[in-house]
C-alpha positions in Angstrom: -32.0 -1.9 14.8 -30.6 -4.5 12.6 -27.5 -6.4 12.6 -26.7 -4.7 9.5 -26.9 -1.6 11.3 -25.0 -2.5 14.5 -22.2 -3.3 11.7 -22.3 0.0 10.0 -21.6 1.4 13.5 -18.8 -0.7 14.5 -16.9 -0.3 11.3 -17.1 3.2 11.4 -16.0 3.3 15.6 -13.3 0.7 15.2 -12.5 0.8 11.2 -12.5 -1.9 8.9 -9.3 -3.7 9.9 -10.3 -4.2 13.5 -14.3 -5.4 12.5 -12.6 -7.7 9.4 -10.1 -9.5 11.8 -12.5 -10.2 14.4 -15.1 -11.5 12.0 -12.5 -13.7 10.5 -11.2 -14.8 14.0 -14.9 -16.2 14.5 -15.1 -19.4 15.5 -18.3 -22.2 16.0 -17.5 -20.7 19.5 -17.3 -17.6 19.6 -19.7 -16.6 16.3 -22.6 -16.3 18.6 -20.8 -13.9 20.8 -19.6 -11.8 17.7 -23.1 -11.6 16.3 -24.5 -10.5 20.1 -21.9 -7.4 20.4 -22.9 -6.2 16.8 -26.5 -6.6 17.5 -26.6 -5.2 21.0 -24.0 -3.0 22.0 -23.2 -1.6 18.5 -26.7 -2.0 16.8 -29.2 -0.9 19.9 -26.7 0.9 22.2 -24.4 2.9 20.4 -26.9 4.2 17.6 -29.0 5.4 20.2 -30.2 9.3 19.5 -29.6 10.4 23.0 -25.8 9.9 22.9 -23.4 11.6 20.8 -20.2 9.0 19.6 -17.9 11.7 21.0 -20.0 11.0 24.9 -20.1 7.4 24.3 -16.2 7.0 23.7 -15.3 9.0 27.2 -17.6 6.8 29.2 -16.8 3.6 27.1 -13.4 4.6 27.8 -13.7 5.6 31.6 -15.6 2.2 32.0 -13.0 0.0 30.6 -10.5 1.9 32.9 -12.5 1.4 36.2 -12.7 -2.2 34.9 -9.3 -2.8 34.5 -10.2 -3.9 31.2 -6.5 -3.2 29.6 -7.0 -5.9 26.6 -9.7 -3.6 25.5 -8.5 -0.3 26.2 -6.4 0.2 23.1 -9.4 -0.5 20.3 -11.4 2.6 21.9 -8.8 4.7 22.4 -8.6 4.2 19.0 -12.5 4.8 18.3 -12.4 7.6 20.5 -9.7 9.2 18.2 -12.2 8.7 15.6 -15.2 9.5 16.9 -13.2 13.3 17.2 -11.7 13.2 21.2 -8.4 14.8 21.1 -5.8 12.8 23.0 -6.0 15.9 25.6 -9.9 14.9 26.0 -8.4 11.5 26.5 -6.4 12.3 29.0 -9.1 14.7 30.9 -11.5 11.2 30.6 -8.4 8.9 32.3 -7.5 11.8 35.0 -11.2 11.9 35.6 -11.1 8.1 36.0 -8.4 8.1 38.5 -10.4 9.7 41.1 -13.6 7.5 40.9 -12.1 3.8 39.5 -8.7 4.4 41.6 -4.7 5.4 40.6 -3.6 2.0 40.0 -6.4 1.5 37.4 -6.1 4.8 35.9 -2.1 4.5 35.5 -3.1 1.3 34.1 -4.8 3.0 31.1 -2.4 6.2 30.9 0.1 3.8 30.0 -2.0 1.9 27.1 -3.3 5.2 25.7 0.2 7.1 25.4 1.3 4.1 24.0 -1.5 4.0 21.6 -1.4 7.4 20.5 2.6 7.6 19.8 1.8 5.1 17.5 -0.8 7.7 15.4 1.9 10.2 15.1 
């Protein structure tokens, strides 16, 4: 896969805005780091055939969760809104978290994704 490719993929997971604003935010420092995710976790990972978007957004989701990754937990709640989870598959994918990453972690995200989705309505 291309870079060009990878950035298809990430636009249409985490819209324009979000892609536009972190490509302007680029710096000498972090450009290398911006090209990296679009090649390799957007370009060779997430247009991989064997995965569906829909599959990819619960474990991206349940990952970030077990990771305590809260900064990034917003964005693919997002994207997982876009790549068709309803926010009741969202919650199935953080209650489902809870018992393998742990209740602290999983409240963690609960909190981010209700807040994230009152926004959309």
């Amino acid at each position: 896969m291309t870079y060009e490719d990878g950035m298809k993929v990430r636009r249409e997971v985490l819209g324009d805005a979000h892609v536009d604003r972190a490509t302007a935010n680029a710096t000498e420092f972090t450009a290398d780091f911006q090209d990296f995710i679009t090649r390799y976790a957007w370009g060779e990972i997430w247009t991989r055939e064997g995965l569906g978007r829909k599959t990819r957004s619960c474990i991206t989701l349940a990952l970030l969760t077990a990771l305590r990754a809260e900064n990034e937990i917003p964005m693919h709640v997002r994207a997982a809104r876009r790549n068709g989870l309803t926010p009741d598959e969202i919650k199935e994918v953080l209650l489902h978290s809870a018992v393998y990453a742990g209740v602290p972690a999983a409240n963690s995200a609960f909190a981010i994704a209700q807040k994230v989705l009152s926004e959309e309505d």
